[in-house]
Backbone bond lengths (Angstrom), bond angles and torsions (degrees), N, CA, C in turn:
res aa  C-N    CA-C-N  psi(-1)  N-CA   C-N-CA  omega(-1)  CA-C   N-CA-C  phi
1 X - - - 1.462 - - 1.516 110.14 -
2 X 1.231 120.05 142.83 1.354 123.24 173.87 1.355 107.31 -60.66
3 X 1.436 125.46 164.21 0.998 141.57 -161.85 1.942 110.62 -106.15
4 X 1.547 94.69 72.65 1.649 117.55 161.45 1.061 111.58 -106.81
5 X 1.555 86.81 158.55 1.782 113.87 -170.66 1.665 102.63 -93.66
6 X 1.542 124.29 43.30 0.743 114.45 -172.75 1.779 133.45 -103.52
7 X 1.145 111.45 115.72 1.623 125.18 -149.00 1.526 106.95 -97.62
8 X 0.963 111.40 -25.60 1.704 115.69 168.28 1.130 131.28 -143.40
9 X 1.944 124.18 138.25 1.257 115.79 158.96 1.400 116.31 -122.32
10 X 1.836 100.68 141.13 1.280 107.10 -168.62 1.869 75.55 -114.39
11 X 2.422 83.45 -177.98 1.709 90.71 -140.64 1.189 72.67 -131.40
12 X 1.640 131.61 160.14 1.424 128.03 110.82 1.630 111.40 -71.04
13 X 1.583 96.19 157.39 1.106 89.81 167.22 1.814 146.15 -129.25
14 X 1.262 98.98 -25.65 1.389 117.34 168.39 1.666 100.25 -66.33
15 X 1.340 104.27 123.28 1.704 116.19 -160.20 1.185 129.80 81.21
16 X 0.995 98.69 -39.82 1.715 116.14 173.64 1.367 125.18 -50.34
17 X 1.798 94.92 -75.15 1.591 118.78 -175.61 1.206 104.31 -109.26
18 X 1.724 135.48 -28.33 1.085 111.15 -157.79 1.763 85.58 -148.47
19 X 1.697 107.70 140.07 1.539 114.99 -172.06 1.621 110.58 -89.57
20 X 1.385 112.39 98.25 1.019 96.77 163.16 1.331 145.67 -87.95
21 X 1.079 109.96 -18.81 1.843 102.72 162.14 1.494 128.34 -55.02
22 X 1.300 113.06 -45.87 1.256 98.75 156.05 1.542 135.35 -50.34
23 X 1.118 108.69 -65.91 1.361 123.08 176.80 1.752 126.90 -55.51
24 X 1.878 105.02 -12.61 1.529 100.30 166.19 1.597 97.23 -78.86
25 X 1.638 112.78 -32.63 1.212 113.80 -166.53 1.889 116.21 -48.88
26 X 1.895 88.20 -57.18 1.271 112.97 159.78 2.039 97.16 -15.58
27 X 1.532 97.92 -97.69 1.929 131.32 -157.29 1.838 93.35 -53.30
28 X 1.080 106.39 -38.19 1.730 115.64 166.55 1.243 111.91 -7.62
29 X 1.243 91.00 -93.04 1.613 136.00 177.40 1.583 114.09 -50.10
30 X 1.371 119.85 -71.90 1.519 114.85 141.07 1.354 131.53 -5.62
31 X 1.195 118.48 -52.15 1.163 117.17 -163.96 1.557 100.16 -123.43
32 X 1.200 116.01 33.12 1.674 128.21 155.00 1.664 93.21 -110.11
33 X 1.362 113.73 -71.50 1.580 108.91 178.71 1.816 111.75 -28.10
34 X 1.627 119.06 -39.53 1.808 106.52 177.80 1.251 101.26 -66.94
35 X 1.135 106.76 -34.89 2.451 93.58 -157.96 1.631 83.30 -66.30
36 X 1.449 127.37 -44.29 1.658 109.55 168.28 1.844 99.40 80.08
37 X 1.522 119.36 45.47 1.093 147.27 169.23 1.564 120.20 54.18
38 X 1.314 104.36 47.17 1.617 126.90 179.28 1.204 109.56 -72.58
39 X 1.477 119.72 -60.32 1.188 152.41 178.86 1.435 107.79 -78.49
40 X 1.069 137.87 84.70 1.446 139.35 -169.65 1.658 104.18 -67.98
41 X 1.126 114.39 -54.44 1.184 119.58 170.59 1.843 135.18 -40.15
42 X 1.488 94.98 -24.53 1.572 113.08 155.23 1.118 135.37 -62.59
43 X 1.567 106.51 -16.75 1.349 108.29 -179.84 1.556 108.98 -100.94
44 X 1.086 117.98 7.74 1.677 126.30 -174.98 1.735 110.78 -96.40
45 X 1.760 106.50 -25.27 1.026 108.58 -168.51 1.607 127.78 -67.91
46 X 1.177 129.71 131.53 1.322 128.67 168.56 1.119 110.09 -68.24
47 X 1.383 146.80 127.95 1.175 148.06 -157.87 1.511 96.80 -105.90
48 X 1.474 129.90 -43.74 1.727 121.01 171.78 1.200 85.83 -59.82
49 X 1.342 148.98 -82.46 1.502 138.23 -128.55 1.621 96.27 -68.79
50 X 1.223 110.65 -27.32 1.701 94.45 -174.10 1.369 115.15 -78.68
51 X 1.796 111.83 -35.96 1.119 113.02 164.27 1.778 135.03 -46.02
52 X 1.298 98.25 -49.12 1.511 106.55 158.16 1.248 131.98 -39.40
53 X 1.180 104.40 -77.53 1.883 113.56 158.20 1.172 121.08 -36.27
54 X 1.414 140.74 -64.00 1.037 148.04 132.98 2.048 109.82 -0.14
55 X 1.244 111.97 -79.15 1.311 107.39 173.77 1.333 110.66 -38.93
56 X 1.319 114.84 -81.04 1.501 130.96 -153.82 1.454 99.93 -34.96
57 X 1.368 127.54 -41.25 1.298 111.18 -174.16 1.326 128.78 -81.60
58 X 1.497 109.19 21.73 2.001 132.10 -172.64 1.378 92.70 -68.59
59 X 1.403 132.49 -70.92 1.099 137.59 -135.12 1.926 83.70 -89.73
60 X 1.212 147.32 -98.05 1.067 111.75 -141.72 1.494 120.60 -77.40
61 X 1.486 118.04 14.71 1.700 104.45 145.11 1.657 106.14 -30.35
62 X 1.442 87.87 -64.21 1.656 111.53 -155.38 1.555 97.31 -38.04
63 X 0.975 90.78 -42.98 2.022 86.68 -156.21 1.507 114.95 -68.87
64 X 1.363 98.64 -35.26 1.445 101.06 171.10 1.609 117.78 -52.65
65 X 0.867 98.97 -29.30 1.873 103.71 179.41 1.813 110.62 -105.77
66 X 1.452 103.90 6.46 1.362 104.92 174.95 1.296 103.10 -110.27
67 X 1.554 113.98 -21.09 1.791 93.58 171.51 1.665 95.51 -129.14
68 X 1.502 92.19 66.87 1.896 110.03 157.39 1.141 128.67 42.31
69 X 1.433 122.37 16.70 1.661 124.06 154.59 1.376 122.75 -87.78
70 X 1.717 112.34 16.44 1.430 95.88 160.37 1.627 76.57 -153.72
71 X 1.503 109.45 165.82 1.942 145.13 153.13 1.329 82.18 -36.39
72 X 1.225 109.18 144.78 1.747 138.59 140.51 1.604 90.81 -42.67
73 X 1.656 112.95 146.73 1.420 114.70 144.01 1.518 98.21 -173.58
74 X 1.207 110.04 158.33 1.555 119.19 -154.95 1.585 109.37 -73.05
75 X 0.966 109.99 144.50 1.276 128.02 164.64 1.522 127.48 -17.81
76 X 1.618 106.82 -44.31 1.502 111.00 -171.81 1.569 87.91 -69.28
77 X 1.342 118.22 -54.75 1.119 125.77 -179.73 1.757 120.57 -24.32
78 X 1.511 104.56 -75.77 1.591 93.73 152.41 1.499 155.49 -44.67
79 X 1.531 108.64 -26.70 0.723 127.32 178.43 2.027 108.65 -72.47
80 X 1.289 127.11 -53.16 0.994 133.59 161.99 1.661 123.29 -36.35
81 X 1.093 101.18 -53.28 1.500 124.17 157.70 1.684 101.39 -34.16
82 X 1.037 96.94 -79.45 1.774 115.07 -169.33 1.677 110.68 -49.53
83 X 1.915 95.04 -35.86 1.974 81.00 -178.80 1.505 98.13 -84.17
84 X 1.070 123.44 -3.19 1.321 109.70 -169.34 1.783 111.90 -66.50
85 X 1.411 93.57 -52.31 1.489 110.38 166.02 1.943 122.03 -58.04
86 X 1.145 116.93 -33.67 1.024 125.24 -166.19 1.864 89.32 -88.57
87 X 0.813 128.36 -62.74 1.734 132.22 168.68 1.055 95.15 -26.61
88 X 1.216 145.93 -49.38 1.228 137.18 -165.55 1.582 131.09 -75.03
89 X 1.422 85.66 -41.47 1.975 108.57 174.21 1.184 93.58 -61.99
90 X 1.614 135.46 -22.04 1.387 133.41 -145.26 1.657 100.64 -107.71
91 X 1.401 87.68 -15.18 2.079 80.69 179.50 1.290 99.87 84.84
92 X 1.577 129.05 19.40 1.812 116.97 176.54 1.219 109.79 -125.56
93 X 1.607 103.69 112.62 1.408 96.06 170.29 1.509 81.39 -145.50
94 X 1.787 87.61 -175.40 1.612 110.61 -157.81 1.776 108.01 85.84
95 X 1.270 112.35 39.69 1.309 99.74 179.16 1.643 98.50 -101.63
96 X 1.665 142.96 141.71 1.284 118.38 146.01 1.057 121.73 -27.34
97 X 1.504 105.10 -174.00 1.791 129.22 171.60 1.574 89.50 -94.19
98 X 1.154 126.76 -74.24 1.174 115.37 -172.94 1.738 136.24 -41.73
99 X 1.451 102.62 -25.49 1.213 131.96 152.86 1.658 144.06 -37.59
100 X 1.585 81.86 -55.26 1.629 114.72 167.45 1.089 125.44 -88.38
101 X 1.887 124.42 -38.45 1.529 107.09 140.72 1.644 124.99 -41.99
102 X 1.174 104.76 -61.45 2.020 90.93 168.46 0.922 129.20 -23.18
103 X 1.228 112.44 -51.14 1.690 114.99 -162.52 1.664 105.39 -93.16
104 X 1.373 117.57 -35.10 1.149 130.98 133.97 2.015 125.25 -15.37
105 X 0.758 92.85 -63.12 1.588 103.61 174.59 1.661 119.64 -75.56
106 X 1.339 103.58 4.64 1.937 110.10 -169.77 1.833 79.74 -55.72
107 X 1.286 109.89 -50.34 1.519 103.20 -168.08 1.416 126.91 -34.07
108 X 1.394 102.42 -44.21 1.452 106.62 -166.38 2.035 102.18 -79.43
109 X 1.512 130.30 2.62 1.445 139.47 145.44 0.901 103.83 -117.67
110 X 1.533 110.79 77.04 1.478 106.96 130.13 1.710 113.98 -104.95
111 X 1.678 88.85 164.18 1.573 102.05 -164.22 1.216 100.60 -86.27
112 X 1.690 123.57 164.56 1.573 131.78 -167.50 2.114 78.30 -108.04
113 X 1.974 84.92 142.41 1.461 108.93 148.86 1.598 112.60 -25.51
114 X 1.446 133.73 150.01 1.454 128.17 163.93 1.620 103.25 -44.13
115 X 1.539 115.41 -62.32 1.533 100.22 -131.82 2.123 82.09 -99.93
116 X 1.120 96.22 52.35 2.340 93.62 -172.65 1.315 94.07 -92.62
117 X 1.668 119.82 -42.53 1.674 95.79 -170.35 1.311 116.13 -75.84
118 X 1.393 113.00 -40.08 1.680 115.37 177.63 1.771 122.35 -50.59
119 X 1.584 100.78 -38.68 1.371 89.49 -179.19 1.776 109.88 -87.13
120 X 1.390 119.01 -28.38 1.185 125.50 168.70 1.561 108.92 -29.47
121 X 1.553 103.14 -55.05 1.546 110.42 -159.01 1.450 110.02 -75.62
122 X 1.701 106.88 -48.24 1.377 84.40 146.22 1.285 167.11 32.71
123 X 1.468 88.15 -121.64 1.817 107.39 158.61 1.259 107.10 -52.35
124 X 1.299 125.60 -28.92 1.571 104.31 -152.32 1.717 99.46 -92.87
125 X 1.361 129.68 -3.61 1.073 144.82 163.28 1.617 110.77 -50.87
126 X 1.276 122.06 -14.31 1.465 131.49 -155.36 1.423 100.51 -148.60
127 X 1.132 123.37 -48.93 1.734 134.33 -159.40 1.372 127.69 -119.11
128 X 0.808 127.57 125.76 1.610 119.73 160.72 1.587 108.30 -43.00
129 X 0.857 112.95 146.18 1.427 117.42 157.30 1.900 110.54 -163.92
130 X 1.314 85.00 146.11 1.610 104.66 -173.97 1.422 111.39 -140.88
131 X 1.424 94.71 -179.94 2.014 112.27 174.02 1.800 105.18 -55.71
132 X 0.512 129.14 -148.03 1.807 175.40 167.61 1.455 116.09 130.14
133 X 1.212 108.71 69.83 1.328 127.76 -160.20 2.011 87.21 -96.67
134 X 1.401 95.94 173.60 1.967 104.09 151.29 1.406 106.85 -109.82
135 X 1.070 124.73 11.99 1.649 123.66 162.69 0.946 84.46 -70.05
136 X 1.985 103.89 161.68 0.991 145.62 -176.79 1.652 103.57 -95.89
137 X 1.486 121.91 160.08 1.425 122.56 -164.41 1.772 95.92 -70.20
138 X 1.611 137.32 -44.62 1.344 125.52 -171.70 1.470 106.77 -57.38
139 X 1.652 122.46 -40.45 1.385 142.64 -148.55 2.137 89.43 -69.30
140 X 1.603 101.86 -56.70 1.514 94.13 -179.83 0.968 115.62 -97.85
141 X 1.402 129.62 17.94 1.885 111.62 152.22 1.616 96.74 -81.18
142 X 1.297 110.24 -60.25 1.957 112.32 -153.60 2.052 81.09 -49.51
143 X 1.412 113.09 -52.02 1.863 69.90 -174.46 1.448 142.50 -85.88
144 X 1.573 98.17 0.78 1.146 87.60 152.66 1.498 127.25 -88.29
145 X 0.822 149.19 42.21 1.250 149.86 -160.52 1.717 75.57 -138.71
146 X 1.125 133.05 -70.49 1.410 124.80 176.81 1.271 133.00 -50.31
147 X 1.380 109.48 -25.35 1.390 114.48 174.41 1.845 109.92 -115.32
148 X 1.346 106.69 29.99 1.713 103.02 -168.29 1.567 119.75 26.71
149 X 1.238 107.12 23.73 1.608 85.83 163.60 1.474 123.66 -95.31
150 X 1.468 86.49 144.43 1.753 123.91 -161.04 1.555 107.30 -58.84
151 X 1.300 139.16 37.42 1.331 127.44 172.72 1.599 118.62 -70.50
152 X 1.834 98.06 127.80 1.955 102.84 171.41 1.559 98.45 -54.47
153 X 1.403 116.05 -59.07 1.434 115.37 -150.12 1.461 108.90 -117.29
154 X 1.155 151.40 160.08 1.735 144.67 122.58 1.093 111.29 -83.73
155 X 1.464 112.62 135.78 1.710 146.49 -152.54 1.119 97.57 -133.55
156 X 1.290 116.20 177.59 1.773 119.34 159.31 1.646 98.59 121.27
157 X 1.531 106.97 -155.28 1.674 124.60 -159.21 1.496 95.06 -87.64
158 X 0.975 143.08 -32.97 1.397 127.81 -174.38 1.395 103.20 -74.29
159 X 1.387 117.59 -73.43 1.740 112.49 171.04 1.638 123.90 -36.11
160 X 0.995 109.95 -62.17 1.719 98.67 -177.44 1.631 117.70 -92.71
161 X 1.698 120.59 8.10 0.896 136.64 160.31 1.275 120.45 66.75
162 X 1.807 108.82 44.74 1.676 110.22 -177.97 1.730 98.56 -157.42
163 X 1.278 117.35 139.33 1.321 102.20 161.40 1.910 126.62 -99.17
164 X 1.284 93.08 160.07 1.520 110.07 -170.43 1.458 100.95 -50.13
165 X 0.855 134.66 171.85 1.655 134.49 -33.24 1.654 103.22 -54.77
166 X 1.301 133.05 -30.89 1.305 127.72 156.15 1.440 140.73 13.70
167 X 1.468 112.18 69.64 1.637 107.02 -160.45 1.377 117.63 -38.55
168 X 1.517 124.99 -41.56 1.311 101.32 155.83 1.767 145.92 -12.78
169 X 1.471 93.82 -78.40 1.595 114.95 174.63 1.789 100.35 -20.37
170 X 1.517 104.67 -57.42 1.530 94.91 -156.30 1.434 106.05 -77.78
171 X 1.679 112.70 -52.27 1.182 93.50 178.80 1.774 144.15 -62.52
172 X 1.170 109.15 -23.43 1.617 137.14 142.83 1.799 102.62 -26.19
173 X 0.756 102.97 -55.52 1.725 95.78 -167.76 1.302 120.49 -76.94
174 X 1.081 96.22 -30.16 1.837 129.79 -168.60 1.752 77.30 -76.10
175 X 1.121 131.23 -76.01 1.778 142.41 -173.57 1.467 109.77 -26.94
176 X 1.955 92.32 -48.90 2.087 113.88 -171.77 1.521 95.22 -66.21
177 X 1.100 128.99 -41.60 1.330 137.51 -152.77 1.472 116.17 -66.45
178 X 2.000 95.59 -37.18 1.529 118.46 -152.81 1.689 128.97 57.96
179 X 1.345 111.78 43.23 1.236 131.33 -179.01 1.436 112.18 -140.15
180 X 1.648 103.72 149.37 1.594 91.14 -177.77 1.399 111.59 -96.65
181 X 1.198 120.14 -176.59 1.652 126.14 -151.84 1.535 98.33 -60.56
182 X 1.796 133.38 -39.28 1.367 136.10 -153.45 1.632 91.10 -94.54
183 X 0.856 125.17 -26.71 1.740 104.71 163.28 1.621 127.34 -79.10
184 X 1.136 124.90 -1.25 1.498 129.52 -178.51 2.224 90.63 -119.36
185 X 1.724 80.37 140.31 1.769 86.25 174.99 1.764 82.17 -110.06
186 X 1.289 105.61 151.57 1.240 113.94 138.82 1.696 118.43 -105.71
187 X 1.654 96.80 149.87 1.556 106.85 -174.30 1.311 100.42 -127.53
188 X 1.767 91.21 163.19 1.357 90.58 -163.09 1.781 109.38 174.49
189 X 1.364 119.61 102.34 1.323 92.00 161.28 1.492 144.02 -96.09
190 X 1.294 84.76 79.27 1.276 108.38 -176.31 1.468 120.73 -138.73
191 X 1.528 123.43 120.15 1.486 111.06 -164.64 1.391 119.34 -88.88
192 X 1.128 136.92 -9.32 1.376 162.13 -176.55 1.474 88.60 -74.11
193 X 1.527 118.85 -77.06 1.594 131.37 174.84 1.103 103.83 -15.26
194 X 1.439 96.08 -88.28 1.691 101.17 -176.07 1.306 129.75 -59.14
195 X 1.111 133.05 19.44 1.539 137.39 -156.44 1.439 91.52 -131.44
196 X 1.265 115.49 -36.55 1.661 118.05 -171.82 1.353 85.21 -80.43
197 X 1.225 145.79 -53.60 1.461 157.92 -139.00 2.034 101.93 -71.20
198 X 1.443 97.48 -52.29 1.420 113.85 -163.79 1.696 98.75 -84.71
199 X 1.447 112.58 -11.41 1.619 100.35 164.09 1.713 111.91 -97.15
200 X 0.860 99.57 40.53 1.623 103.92 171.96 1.448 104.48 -151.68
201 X 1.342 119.30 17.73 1.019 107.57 164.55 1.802 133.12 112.60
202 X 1.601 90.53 -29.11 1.556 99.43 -171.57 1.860 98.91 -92.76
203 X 1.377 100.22 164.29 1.370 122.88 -165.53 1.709 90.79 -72.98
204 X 1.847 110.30 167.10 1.439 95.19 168.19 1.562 110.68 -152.53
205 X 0.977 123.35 173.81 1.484 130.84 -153.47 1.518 117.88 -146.48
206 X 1.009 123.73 90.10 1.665 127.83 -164.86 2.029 100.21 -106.22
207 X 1.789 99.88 119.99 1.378 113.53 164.46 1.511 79.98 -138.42
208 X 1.603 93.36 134.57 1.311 123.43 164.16 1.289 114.58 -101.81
209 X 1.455 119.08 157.27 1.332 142.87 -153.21 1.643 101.09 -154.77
210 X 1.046 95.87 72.98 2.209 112.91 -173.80 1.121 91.68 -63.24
211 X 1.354 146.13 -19.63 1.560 141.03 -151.88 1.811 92.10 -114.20
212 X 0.945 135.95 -9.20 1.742 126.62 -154.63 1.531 108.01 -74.61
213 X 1.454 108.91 -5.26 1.670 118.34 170.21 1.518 105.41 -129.17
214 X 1.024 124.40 32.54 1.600 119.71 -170.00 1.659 128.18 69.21
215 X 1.419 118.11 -148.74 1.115 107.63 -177.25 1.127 138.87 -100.36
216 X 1.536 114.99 6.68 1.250 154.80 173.84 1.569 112.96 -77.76
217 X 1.750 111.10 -16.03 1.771 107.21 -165.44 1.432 100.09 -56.06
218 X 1.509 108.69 142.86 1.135 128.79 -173.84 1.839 107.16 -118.07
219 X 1.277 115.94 1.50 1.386 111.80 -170.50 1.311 121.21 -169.26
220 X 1.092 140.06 150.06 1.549 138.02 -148.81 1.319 122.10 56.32
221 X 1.717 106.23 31.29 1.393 118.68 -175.70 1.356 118.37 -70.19
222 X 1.688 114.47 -21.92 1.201 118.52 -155.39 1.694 101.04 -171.29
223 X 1.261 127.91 -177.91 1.269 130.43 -153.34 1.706 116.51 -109.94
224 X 1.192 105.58 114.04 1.503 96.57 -162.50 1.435 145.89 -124.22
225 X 1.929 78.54 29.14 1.493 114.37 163.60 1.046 113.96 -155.13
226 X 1.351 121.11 173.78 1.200 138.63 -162.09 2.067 112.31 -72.89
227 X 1.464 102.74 60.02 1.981 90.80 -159.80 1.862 83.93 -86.68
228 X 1.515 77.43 -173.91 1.580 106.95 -167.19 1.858 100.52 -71.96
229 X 1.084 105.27 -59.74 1.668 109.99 -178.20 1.821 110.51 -115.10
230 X 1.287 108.67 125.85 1.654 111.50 173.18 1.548 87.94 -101.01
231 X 0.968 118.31 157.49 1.774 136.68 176.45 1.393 114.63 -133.25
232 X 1.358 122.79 145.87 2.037 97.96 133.47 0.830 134.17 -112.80
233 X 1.411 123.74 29.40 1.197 165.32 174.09 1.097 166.21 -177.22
234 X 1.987 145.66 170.09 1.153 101.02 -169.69 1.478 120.51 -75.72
235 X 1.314 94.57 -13.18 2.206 92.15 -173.80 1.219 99.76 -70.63
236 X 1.356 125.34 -40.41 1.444 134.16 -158.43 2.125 90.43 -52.01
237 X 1.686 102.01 -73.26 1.308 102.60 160.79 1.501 150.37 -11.71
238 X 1.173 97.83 -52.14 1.459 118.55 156.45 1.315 129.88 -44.91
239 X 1.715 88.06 -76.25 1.776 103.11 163.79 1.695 114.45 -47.65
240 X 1.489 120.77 -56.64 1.243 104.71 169.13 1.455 143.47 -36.39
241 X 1.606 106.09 -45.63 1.739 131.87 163.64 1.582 102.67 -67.16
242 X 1.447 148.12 -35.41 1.016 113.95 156.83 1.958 95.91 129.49
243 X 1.543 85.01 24.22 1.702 81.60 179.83 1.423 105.83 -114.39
């Protein structure tokens, strides 16, 4: 490894570390088997297609509260928002409230990439490493606690109080951390991420995840700037940093 002063890596994580399309697909399904055929309409659902839909509407929640027509508010928060609408495209209603938090919460189990805990652990043999997720602080403990991954710290939009791409976000963490921007990489497969990340300063780290929309991904196939570490993975990563 080249010779950086580098003391921490923080993560995104949805795509990143942990797959969620599968795994709503996974909790999907799950959680049609509890309603236990009340909801007839549950049993029609495609759980990738809902998952999808479901996603797509992450990012401009975000924006609305990134270019100041609404309060900050956490993630789960949006997210609820989002199935509400997406339940609907789906033809399911009649669900409780209590119900819809459930299904609501698939987020907080989702499953880690194969190789996330090994290289996680890793790094952490050497490094700090944490969130800088847009989850909310409950959203990335309960999954890690589900997915054992090894995080020192949780980072992200609730703590420094901005979401990503948001120059804030990065430098904020980098501040939480007590390190300056060239000792922390952010990772991420995501090139936007890292591109917002590396104009503020912090180091960056690209593992892609060609599969994080199925077999159709059309983008974040590959690396599409000049970052500090390319990977194809997290061990691969590791080994690169020097653990």
């Amino acid at each position: 490894m080249r010779d950086l002063d580098i003391k921490a890596f923080i993560f995104d994580v949805f795509g990143t570390v942990v797959d969620w399309r599968s795994s709503i697909d996974r909790e999907g399904a799950a959680f049609a088997g509890r309603i236990g055929g009340r909801i007839q309409a549950l049993d029609d659902v495609d759980w990738v297609a809902f998952a999808l839909s479901w996603r797509s509407k992450y990012q401009p929640a975000m924006k609305i509260i990134r270019d100041g027509a609404r309060p900050f508010v956490i993630l789960d928060v949006l997210h609820r928002e989002n199935l509400l609408e997406t339940l609907t495209e789906f033809n399911v209603d009649g669900l409780s409230e209590p119900e819809i938090d459930d299904l609501n919460h698939v987020w907080h189990r989702l499953s880690p990439w194969p190789d996330t805990v090994e290289g996680l652990t890793m790094l952490k043999s050497k490094y700090i490493i944490g969130t800088q997720s847009n989850g909310n602080i409950a959203l990335m403990v309960n999954m890690a606690k589900f997915g054992a991954l090894p995080w020192d710290v949780i980072l992200g939009a609730e703590v420094v109080g901005h979401y990503k791409p948001d120059p804030a976000a990065y430098r904020n963490a980098c501040t939480a951390l007590g390190l300056r921007p060239d000792q922390v990489v952010m990772s991420a497969a995501h090139n936007n991420d890292l591109q917002a990340a590396a104009r503020e300063g912090l180091r960056t780290a690209f593992v892609p995840r060609p599969s994080e929309y199925g077999s159709d991904q059309s983008k974040d196939l590959k690396a599409e700037a000049d970052y500090t570490f390319v990977a194809t993975s997290f061990v691969d990563l590791a080994k690169q940093a020097g653990c």
